[in-house]
C-alpha positions in Angstrom: 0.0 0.0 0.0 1.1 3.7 -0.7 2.1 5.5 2.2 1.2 9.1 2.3 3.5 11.7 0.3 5.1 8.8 -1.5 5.1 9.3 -5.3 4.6 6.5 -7.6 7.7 7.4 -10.4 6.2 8.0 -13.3 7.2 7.1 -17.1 10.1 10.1 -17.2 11.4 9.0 -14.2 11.9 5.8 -15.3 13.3 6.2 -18.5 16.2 8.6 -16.4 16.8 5.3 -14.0 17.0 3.4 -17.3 20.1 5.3 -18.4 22.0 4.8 -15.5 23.6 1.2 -15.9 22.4 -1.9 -17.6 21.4 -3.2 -13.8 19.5 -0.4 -13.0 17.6 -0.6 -16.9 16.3 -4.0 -15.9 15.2 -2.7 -12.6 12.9 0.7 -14.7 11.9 -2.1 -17.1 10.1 -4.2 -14.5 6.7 -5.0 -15.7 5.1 -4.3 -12.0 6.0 -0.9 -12.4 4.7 -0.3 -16.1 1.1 -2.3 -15.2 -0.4 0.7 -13.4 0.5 3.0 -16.2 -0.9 0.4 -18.5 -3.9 0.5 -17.0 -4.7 4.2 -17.8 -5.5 3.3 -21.5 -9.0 2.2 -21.3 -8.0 -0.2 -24.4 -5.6 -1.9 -22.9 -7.7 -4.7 -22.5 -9.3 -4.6 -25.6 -6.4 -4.8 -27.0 -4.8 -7.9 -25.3 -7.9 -9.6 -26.5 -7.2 -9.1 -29.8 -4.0 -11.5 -29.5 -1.3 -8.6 -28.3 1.6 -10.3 -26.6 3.2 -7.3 -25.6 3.8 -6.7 -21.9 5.3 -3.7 -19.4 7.5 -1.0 -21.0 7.1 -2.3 -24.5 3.3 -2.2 -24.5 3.3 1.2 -22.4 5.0 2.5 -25.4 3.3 1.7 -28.0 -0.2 2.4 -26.4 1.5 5.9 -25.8 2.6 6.0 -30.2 -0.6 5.1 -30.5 -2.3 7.4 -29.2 -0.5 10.0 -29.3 0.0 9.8 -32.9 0.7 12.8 -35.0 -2.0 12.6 -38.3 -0.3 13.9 -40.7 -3.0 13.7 -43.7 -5.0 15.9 -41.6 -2.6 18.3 -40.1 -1.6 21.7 -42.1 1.4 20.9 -44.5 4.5 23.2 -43.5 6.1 25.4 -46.8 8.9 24.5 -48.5 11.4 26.2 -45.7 10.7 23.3 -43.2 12.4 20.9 -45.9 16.0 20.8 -47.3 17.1 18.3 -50.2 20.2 15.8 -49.8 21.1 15.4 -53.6 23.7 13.0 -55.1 24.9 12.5 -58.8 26.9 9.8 -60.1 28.7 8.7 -63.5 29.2 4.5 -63.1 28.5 4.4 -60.1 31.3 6.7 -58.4 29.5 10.2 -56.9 30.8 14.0 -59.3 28.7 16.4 -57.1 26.1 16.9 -54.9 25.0 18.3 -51.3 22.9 19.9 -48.8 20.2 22.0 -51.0 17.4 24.4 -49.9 13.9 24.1 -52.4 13.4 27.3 -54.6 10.4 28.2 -56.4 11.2 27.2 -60.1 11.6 30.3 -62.4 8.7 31.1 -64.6 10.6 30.8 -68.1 10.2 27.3 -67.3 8.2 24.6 -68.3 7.8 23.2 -64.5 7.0 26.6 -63.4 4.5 26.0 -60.2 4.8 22.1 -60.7 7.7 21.2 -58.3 11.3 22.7 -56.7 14.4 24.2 -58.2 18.2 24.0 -57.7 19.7 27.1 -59.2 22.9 26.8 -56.9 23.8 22.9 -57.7 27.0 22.8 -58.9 29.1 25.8 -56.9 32.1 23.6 -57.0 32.8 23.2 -61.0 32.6 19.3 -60.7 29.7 19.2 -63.6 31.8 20.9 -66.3 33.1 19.3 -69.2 36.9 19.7 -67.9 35.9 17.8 -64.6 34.1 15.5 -66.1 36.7 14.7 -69.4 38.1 12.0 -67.3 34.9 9.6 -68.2 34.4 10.4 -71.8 31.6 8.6 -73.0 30.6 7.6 -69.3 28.7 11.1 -69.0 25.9 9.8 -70.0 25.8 6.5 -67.3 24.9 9.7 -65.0 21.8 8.5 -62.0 20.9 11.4 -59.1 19.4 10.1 -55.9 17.7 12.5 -54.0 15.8 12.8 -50.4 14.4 15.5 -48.0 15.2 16.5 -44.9 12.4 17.7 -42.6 14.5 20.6 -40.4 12.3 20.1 -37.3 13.7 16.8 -36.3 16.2 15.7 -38.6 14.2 12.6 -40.3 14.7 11.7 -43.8 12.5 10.7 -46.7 13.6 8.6 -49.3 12.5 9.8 -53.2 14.3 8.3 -55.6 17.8 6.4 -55.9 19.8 6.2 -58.5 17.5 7.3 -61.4 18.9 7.2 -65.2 18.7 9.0 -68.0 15.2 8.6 -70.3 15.0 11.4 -72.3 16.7 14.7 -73.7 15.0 18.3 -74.4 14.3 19.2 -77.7 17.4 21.4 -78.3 19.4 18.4 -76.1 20.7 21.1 -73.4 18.4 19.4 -70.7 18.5 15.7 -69.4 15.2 14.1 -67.6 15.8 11.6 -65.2 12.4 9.5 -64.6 13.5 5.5 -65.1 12.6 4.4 -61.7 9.5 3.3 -60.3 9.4 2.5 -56.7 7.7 5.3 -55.1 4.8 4.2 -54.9 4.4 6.0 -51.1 3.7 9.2 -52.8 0.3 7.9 -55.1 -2.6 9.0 -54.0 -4.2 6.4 -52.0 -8.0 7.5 -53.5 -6.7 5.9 -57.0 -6.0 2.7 -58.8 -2.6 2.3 -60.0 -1.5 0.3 -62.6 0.9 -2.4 -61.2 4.7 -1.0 -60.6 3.9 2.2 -62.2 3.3 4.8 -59.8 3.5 8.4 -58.8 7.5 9.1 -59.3 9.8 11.8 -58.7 11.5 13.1 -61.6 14.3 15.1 -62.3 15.3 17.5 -64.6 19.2 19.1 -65.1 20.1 21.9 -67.3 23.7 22.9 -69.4 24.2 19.8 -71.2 27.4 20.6 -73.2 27.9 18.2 -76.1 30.8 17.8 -78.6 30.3 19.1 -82.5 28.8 16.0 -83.3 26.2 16.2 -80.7 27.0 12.4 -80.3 29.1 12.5 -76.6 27.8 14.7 -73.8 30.8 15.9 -71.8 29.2 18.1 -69.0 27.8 21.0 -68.4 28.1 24.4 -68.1 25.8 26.6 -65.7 24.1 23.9 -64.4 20.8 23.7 -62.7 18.0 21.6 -61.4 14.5 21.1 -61.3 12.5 18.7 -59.2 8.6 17.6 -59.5 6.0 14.7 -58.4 4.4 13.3 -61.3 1.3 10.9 -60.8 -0.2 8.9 -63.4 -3.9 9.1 -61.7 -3.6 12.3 -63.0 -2.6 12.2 -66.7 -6.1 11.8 -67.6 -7.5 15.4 -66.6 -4.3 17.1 -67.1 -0.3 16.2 -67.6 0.3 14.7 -64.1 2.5 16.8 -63.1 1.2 18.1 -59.1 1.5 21.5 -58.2 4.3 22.3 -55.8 2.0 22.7 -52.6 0.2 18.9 -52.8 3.7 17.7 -53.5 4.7 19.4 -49.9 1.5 17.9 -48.7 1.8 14.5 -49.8 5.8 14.7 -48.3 4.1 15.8 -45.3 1.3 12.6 -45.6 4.3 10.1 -45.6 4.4 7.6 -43.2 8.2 6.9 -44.5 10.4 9.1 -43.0 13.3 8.0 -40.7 
């Protein structure tokens, strides 16, 4: 029986006792001491019906994620200042350039204008240019990026594309798109059928391809910058698919994938 002015040590407390030594961790993690906070969720029970093994600390915490749990789908989406970009190109495999990026608004002289992010600061180093990049010739073109966000408020990370290739040139061949993969599939909208293994994919796009006379072997590029969008296939049949740059921070903000 509790004695008068005795406190029962709560979950903080605990956790501090926990730290102290492997000995005194085992002590903090005794289940008689987590069953009384375990009993505060009304559910509990419910719960342990439904086949949950879980016991003590272990199921304290997860009744606590639970809820507690931050809704993201339903919250208010942050700007594009709450994120910044970790961006990584490489030719066979072996990284040129790439960095710690904020997201710009893409200019308006572009064909992406409003649709996604822009890099306009990529290369501040020279490693893009044709003289850094003579050493592998014809290997320009092998070129992938592989890009995530950082959210600034706590450090996690969200994964949106790795190593994507080459698929396609602009018209006057001084932009490359880079759209070949199609695994992220955490970014479709969840209200739509997808076609299997095709859907919603970032792409992006890279400007100053320098080629030689021939316009047969690209061996830079000079002034380079990028552009970054969301493009869903559920949309393609109202409009081009490309999403506007605020559902693209909202469906960042939906995931349930960052680490």
């Amino acid at each position: 029986m509790r004695g008068p002015g005795v406190r029962v040590p709560g979950p903080p407390d605990l956790c501090v006792v926990a730290t102290c030594s492997r000995t005194m961790k085992r002590v903090a993690r005794a289940d008689h001491l987590w069953q009384p906070l375990i009993r505060r969720f009304s559910c509990a029970e419910d719960l342990r019906r439904a086949g949950s093994t879980l016991s003590g600390f272990r199921d304290y915490a997860r009744l606590v994620r639970l809820w507690n749990h931050l809704d993201r789908t339903s919250s208010e989406p942050p700007g594009m200042d709450a994120y910044s970009v970790v961006l990584e190109i490489k030719i066979d495999g072996k990284r040129v350039a790439g960095g710690l990026y904020e997201l710009e608004e893409i200019r308006d002289d572009s064909a992406w204008a409003g649709e996604g992010f822009g890099f306009y600061d990529l290369d501040p180093h020279g490693r893009l240019t044709p003289t850094a990049l003579a050493s592998f010739g014809d290997r320009v073109e092998d070129m992938t990026v592989s890009v995530c966000v950082v959210r600034k408020s706590d450090k996690k990370c969200l994964h949106l594309t790795t190593d994507n290739g080459i698929s396609d040139y602009g018209e006057e061949m001084d932009t490359i798109l880079f759209d070949q993969e199609y695994s992220c599939s955490s970014f479709s909208n969840v209200d739509k059928d997808y076609e299997e293994n095709y859907p919603a994919t970032h792409d992006f796009r890279l400007y100053g391809a320098d080629w030689d006379e021939e316009r047969s072997i690209m061996r830079g590029f000079t002034d380079p910058h990028g552009e970054l969008r969301l493009w869903d296939p559920a949309r393609a049949e109202t409009d081009e698919g490309a999403l506007p740059a605020d559902i693209i921070l909202r469906r960042w903000h939906a995931s349930k994938n960052w680490v």
